[in-house]
N, C-alpha and C positions, 0 to 999 in steps of 0.2 A: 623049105619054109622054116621058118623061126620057129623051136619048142614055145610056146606063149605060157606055158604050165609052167614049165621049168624056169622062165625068164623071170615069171610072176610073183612063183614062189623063191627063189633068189631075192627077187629086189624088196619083199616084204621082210627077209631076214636084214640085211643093209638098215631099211627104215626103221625095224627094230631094234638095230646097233645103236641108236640115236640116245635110248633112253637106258638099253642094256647091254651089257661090256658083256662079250660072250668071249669064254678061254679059247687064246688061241694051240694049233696044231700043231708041236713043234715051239721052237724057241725062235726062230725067225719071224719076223711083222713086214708087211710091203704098206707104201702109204702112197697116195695118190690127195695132190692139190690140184683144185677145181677154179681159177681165179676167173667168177664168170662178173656178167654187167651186174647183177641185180644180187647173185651171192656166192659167198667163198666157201667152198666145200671140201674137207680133210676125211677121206674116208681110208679104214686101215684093217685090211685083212693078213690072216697068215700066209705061213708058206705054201698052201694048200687052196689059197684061195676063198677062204671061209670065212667071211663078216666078221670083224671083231670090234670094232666102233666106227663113231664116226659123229661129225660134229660140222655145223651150220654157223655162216653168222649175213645177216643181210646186208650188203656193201655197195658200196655206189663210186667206187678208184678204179672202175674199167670205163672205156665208155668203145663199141663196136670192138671187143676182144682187145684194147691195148690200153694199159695202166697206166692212166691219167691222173692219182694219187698213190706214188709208190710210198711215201712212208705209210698214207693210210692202208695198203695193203700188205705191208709189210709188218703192223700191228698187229693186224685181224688174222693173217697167218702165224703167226710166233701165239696170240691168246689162244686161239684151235690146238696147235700144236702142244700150249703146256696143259690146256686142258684134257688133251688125250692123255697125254703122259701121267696127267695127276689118276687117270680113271684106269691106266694101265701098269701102273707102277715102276713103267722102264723107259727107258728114251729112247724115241722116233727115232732114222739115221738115216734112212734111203726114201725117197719117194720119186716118183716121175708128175710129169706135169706134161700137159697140152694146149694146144693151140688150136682157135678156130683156122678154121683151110683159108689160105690168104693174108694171113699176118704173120707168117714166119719170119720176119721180120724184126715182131717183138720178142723171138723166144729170151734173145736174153734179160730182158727187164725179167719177164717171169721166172726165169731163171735164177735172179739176182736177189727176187723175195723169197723164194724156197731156203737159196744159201742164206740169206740174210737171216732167216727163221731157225737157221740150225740145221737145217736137211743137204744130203748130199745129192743132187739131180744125178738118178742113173738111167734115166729115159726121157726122148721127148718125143711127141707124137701129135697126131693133128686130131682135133673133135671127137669126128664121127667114127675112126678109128678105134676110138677106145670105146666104143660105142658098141663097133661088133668085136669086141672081148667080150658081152656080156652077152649079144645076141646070136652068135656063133653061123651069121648067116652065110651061106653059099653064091648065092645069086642075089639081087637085088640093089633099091637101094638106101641108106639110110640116111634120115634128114633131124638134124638135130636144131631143134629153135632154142635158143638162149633170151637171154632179156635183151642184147642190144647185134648178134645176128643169128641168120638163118643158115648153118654148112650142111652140104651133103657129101658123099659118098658110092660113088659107082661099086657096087662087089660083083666081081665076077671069080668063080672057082674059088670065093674063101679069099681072094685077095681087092685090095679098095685099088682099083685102076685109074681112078680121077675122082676129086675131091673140086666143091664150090663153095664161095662164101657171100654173103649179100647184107650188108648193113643194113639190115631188119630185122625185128624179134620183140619178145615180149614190150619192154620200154615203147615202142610206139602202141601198144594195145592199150596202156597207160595212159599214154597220153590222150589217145581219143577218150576213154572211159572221163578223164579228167574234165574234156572240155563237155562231154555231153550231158555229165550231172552238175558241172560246175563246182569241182571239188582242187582241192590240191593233186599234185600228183602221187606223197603218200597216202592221201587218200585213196586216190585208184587205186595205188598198186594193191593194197588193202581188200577191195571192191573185188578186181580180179582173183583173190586168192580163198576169196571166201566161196567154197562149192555149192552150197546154198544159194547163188545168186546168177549161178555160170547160166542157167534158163534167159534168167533174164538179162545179161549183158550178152549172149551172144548175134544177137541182131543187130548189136551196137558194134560189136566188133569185127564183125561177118567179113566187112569190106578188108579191112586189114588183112587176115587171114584170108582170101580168096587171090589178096596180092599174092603174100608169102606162096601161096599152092600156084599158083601163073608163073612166078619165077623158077620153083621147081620144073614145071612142066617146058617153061623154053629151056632149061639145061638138060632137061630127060631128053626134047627132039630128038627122033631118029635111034633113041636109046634101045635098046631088046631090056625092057625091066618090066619084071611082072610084079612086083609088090613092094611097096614106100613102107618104111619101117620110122617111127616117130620115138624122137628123145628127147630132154629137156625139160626148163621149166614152162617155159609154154605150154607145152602140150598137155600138160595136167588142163588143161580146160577143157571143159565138158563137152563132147562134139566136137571139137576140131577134128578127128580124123573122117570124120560122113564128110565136111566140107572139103577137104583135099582131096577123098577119094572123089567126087561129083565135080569138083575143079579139074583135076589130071586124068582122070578116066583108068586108075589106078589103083586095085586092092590095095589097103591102109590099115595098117595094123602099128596098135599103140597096146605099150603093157598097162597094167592098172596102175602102175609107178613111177612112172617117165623120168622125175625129176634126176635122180639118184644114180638115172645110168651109167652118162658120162663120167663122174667121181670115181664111181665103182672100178669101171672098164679101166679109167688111167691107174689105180691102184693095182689091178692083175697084171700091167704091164711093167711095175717097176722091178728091176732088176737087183736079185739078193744076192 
């Protein structure tokens, strides 16, 4: 099973990086770019593995994991990346990047903004992947929701033996949220993000997410997996894991920081 302590405590250091540049170990930085539906994430630890920043910006140049505005992502990665630089005093050089499972496809476009940004790609990997770099799990499996899809990951012995991808994810929780209070869709997205209100739009959204957990459970069929491990931004919403656990009939275990893992994970894998 997953350390949840240790996952926890990690991922609130990362979300801390956000506001505070912590010195890194060593003279070497890894950096890992996150080019998701809903946003771009630049997160940058040392040689050691140890949070040293990390920087956010909200984007809408993917649409189901493939970059549908590359100069717009292509800005918003090179503004993260001077930003780190201005907060770290030294210039980026390596980073790795990843893909949801089933669009390998695009690696090169996303490859193409990293260089474009200044970075040299010295990994590529898929989602949920870099997912267990942070969760270091042995057995199971993990399911990462993005804003526009849902991948998982078979782990068996510490290795991902099969990976899935499904064009769904936060972006349609939006959109219903949007049509049910009759708001724009920044407004939903808004609506959703606000913790304070997760009580109340989760009945709105219930249906959505019981899909998302039915499509995991027809790829789990016949699976031997004893516990569903949650990443993402999605999954920062309150409850989602009781629902997938009572959807899959599946121990459901979510850290108190979901968002940040993926970023994270692809960061540890990039190669110095």
């Amino acid at each position: 099973m997953m350390d949840l302590e240790r996952v926890n405590a990690y991922m609130e250091r990362v979300r801390q990086s956000e506001e505070t540049t912590f010195p890194p170990v060593g003279g070497k930085l890894k950096s890992g770019v996150d080019l998701g539906t809903a946003y771009i994430a630049l997160v940058v630890l040392d040689g050691e593995d140890n949070p040293v920043a990390c920087e956010k910006q909200a984007a809408s140049v993917l649409r189901d994991g493939v970059v549908v505005d590359y100069t717009g992502a292509l800005s918003i990665v090179r503004e993260l990346k001077k930003k780190l630089e201005d907060r770290l005093g030294t210039e980026l050089l390596n980073c790795a990047i990843a893909m949801p499972a089933g669009t390998e496809s695009s690696v090169r476009t996303h490859q193409y903004v990293a260089e474009g940004a200044g970075f040299e790609v010295t990994n590529v990997l898929d989602e949920p992947s870099a997912a267990n770099s942070i969760y270091q799990i042995q057995n199971g499996v993990i399911v990462d929701i993005g804003g526009g899809t849902t991948g998982l990951a078979i782990v068996k012995d510490g290795k991902v033996v099969r990976t899935e991808d499904e064009p769904t994810g936060g972006t349609h929780l939006s959109l219903v949220l949007a049509g049910n209070y009759h708001v724009s869709f920044q407004e939903a997205e808004a609506i959703k993000q606000d913790y304070s209100r997760h009580r109340e739009i989760l009945p709105v959204v219930r249906p959505v997410v019981e899909k998302m957990a039915s499509i995991v459970s027809r790829y789990l069929a016949g699976a031997d997996v004893d516990a569903i491990y949650l990443c993402g931004g999605t999954c920062c919403l309150t409850g989602i894991e009781a629902i997938f656990e009572k959807e899959t009939k599946i121990k459901t275990i979510k850290p108190a920081d979901p968002f940040l893992v993926t970023p994270a994970g692809i960061a540890m894998k990039c190669k110095i």
